[in-house]
N, CA, C and O atoms as CSV, one atom per row, in Angstrom:
chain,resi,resn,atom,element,x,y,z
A,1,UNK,N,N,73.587,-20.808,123.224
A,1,UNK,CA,C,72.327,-20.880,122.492
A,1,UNK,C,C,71.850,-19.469,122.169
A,1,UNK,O,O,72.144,-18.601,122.991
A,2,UNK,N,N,71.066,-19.073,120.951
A,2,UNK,CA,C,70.839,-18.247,120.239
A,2,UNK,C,C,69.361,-18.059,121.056
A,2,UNK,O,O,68.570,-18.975,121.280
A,3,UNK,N,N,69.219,-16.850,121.384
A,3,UNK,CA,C,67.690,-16.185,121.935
A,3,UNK,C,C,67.243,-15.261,120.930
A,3,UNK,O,O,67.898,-14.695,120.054
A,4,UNK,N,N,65.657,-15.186,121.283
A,4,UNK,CA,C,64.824,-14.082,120.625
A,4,UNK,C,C,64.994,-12.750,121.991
A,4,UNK,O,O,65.314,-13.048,123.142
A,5,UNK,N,N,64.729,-11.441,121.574
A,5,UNK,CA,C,64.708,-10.560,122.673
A,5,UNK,C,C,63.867,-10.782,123.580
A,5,UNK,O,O,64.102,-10.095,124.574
A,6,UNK,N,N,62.535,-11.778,123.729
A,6,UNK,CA,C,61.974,-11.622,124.876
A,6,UNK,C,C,62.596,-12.935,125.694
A,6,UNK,O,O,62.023,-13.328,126.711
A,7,UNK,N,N,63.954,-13.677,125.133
A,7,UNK,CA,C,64.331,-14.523,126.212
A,7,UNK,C,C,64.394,-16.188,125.699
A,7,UNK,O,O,65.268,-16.911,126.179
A,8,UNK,N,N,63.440,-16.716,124.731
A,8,UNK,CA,C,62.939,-17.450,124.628
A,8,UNK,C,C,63.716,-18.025,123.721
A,8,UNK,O,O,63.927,-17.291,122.755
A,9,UNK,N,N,64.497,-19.638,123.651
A,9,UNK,CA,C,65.163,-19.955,122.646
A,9,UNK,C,C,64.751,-20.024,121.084
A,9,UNK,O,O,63.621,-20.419,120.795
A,10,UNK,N,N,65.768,-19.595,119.961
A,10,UNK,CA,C,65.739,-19.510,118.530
A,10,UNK,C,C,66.063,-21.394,118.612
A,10,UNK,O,O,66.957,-22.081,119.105
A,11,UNK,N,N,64.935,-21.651,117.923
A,11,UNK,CA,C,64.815,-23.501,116.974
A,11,UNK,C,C,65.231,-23.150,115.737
A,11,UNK,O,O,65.337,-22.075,115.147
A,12,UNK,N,N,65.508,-24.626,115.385
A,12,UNK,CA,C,65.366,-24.876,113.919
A,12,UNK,C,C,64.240,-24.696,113.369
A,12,UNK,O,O,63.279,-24.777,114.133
A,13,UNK,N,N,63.960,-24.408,111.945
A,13,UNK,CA,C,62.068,-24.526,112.049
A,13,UNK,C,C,61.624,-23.233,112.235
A,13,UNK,O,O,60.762,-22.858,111.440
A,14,UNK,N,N,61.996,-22.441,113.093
A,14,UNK,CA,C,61.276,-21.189,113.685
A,14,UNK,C,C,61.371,-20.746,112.390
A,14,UNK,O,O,62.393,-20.837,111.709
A,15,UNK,N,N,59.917,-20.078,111.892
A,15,UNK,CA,C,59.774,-18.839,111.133
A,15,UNK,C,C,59.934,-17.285,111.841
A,15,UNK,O,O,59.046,-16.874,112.588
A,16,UNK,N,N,61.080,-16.504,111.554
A,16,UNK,CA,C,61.530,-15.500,111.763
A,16,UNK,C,C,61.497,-14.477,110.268
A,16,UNK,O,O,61.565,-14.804,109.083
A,17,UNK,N,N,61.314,-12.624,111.179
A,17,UNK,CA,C,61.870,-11.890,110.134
A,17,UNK,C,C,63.519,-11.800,110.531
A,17,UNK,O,O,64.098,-12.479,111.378
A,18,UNK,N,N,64.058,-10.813,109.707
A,18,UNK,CA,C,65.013,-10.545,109.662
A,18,UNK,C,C,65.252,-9.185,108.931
A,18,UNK,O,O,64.380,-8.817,108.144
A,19,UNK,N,N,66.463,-8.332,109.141
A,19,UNK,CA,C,66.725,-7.223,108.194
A,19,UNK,C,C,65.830,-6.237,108.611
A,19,UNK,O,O,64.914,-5.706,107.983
A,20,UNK,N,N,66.192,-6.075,109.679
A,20,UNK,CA,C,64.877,-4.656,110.242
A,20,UNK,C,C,63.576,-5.101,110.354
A,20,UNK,O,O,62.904,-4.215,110.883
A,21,UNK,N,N,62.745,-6.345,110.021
A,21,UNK,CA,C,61.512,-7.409,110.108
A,21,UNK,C,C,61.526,-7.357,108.737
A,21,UNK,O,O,60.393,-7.720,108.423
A,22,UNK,N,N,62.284,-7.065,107.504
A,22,UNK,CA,C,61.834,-6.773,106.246
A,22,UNK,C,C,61.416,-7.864,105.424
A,22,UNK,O,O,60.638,-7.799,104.472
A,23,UNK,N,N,62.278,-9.350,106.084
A,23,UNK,CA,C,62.567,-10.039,105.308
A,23,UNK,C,C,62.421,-11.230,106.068
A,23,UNK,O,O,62.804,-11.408,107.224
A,24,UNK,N,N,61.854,-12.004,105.345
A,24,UNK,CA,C,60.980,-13.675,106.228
A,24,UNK,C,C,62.173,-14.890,106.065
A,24,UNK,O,O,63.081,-14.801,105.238
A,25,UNK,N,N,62.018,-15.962,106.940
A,25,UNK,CA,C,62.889,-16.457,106.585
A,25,UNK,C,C,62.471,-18.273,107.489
A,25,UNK,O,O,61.373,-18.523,107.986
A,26,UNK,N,N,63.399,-19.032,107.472
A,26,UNK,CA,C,63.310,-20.175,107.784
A,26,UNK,C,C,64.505,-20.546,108.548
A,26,UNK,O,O,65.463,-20.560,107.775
A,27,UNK,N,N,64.881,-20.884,109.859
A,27,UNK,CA,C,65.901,-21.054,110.412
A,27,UNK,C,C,66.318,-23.161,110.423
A,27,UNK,O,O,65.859,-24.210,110.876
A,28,UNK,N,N,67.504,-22.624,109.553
A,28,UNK,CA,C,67.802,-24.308,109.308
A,28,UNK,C,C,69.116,-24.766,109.704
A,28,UNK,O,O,69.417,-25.895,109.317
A,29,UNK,N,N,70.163,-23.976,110.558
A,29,UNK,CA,C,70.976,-24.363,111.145
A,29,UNK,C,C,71.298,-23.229,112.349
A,29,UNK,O,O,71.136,-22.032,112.111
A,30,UNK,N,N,71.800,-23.739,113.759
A,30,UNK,CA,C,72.316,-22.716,114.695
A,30,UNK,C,C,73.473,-23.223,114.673
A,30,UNK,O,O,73.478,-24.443,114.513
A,31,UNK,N,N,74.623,-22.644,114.794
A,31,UNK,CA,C,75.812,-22.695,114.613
A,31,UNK,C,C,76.422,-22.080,115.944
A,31,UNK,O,O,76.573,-20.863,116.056
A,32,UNK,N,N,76.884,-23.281,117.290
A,32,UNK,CA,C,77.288,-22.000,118.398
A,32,UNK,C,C,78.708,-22.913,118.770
A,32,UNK,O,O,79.404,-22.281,119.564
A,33,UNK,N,N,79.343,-24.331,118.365
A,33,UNK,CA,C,80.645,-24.811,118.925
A,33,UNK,C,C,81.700,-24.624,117.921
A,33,UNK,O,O,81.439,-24.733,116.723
A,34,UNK,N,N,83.119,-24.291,118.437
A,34,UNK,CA,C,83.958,-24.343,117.307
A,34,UNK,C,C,84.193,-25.712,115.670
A,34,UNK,O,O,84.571,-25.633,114.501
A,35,UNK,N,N,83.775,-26.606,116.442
A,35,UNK,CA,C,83.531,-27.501,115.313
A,35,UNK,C,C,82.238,-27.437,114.235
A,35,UNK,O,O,82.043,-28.064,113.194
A,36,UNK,N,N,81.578,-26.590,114.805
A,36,UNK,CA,C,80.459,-27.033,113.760
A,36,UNK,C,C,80.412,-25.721,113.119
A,36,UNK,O,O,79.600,-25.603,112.203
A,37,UNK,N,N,81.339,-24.424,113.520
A,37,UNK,CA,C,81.818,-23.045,112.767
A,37,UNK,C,C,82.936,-23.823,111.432
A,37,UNK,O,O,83.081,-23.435,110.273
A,38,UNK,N,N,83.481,-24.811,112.013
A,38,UNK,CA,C,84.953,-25.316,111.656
A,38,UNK,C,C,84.149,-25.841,110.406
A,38,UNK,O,O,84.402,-25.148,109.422
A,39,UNK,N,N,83.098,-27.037,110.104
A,39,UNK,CA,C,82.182,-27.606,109.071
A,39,UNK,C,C,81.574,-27.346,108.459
A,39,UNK,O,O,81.268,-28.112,107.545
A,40,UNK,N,N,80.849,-25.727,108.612
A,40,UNK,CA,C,80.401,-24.665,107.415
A,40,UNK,C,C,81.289,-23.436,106.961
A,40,UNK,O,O,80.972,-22.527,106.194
A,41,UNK,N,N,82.911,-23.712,107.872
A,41,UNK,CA,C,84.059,-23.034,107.359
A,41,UNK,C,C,83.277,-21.039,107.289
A,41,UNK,O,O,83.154,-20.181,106.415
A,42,UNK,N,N,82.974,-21.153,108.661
A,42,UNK,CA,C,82.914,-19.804,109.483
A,42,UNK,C,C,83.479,-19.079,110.527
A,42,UNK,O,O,83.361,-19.869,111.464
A,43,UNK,N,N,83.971,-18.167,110.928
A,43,UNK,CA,C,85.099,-17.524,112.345
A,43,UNK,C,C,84.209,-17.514,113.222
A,43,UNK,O,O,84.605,-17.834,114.343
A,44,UNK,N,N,82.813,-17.184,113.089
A,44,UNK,CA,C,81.930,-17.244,114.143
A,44,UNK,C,C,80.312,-17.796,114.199
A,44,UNK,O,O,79.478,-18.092,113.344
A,45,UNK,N,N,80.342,-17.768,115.631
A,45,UNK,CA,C,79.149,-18.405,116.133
A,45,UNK,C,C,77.930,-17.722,115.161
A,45,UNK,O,O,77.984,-16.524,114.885
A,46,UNK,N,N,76.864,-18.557,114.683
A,46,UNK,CA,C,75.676,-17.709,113.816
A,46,UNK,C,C,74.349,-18.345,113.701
A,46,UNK,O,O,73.941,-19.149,114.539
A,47,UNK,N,N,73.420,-17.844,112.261
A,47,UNK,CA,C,72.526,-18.729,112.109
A,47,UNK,C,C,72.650,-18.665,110.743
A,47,UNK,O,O,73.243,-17.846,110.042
A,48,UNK,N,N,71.783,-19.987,110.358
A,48,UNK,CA,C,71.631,-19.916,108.861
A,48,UNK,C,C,69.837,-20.419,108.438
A,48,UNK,O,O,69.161,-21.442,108.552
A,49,UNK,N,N,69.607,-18.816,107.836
A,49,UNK,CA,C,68.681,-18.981,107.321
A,49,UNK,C,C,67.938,-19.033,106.046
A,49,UNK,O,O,68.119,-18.041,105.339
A,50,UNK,N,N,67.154,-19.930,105.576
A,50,UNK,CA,C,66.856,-20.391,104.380
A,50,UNK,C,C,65.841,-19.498,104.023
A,50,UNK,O,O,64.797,-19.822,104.589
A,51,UNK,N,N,65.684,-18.251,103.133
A,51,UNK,CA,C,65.184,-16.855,102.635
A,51,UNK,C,C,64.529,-17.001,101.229
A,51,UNK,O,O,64.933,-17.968,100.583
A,52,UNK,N,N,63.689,-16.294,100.704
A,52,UNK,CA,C,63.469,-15.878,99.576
A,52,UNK,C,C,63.866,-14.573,99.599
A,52,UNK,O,O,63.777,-14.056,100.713
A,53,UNK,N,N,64.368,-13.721,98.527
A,53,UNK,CA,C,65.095,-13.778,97.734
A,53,UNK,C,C,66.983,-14.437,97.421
A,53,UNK,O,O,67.644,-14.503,96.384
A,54,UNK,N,N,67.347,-14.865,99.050
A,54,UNK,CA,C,68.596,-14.829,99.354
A,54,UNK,C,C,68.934,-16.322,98.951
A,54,UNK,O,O,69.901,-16.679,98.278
A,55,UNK,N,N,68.022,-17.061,99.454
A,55,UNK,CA,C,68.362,-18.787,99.105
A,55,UNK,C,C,69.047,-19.232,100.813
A,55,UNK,O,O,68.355,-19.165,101.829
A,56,UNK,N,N,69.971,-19.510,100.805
A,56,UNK,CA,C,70.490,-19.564,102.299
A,56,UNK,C,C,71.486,-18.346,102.705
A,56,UNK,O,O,72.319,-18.033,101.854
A,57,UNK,N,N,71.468,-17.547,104.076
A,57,UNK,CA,C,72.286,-16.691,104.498
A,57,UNK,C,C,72.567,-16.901,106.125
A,57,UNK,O,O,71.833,-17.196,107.069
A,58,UNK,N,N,73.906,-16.623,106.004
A,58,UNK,CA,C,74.298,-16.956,107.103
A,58,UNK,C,C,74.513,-15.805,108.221
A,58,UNK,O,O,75.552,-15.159,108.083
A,59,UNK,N,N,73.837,-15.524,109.103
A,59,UNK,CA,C,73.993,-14.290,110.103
A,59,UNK,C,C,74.422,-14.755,111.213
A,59,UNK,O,O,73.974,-15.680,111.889
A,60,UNK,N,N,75.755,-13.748,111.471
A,60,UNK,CA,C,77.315,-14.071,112.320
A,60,UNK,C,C,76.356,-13.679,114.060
A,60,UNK,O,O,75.136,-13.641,114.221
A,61,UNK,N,N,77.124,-13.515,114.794
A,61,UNK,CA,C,76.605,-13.396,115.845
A,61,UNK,C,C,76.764,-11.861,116.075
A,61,UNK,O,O,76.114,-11.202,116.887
A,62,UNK,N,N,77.789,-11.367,115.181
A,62,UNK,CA,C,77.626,-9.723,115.302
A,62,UNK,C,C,76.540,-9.577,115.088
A,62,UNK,O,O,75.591,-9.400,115.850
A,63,UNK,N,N,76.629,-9.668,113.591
A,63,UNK,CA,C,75.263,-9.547,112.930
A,63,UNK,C,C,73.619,-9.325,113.935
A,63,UNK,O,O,72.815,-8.468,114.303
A,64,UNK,N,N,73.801,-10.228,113.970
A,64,UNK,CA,C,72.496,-10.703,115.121
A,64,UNK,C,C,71.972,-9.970,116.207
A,64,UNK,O,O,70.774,-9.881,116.480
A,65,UNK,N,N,73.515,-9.108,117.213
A,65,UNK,CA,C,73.310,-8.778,118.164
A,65,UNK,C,C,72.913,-6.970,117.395
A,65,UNK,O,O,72.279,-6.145,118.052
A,66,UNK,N,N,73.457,-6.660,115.900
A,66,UNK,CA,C,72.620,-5.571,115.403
A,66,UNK,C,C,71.612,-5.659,114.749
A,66,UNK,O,O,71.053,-4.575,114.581
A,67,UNK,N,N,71.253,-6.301,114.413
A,67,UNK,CA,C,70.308,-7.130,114.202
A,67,UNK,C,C,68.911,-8.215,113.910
A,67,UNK,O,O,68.440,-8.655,112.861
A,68,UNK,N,N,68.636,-8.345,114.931
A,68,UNK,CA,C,68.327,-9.630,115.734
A,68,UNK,C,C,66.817,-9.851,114.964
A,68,UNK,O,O,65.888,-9.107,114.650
A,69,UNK,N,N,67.207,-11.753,114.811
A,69,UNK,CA,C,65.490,-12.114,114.509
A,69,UNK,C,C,64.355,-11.491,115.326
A,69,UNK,O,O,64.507,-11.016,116.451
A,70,UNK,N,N,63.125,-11.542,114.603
A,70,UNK,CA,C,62.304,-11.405,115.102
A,70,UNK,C,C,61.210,-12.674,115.342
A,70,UNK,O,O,61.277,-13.357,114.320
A,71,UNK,N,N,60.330,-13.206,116.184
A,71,UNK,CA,C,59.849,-14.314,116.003
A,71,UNK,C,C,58.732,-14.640,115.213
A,71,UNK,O,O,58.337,-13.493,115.003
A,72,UNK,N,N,57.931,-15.366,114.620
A,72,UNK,CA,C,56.972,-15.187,113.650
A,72,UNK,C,C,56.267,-16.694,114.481
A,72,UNK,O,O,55.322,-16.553,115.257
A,73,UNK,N,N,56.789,-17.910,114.230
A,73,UNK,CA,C,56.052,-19.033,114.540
A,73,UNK,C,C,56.967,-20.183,114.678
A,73,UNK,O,O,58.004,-19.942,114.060
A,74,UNK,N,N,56.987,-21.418,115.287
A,74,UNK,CA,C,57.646,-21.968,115.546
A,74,UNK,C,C,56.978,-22.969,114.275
A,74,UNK,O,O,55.969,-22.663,113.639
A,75,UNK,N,N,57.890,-24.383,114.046
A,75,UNK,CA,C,57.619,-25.027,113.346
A,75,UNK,C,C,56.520,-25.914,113.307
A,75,UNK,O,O,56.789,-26.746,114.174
A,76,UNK,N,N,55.565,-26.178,112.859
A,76,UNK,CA,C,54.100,-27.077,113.187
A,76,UNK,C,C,54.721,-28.440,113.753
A,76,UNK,O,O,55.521,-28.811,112.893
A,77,UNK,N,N,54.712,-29.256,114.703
A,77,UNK,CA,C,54.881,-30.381,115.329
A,77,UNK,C,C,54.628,-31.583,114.650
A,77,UNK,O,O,54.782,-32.661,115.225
């Protein structure tokens, strides 16, 4: 499972920045078993987030660990 730096699990839903905090985003898939890398036809574990200007982007787990979301708000209930 995908964490924020203070520990706390990354949801679906979570509003996060990204890109140094530059850039806002919408987290709409976590991607962490070989089958479900295998079904969006990726080598690695990631996230995919739904962005303006980007549309959907997918950040690898490298990625991430240089990286890393920042948290903004979780999804309204």
């Amino acid at each position: 499972m995908f964490k924020y730096q203070d520990g706390s699990d990354i949801l679906i839903g979570d509003s996060v920045l990204f890109e140094n905090g530059k850039t806002n985003g919408i987290v709409e898939l976590i991607v962490v078993s070989e089958e479900e890398m295998k079904n969006i036809n990726v080598n690695e574990a990631g996230i995919m987030v739904k962005s303006q200007p980007f549309g959907l982007a997918y950040l690898s787990e490298y990625w991430l660990k240089n990286d890393p979301l920042l948290f903004v708000s979780h999804a309204p209930a």
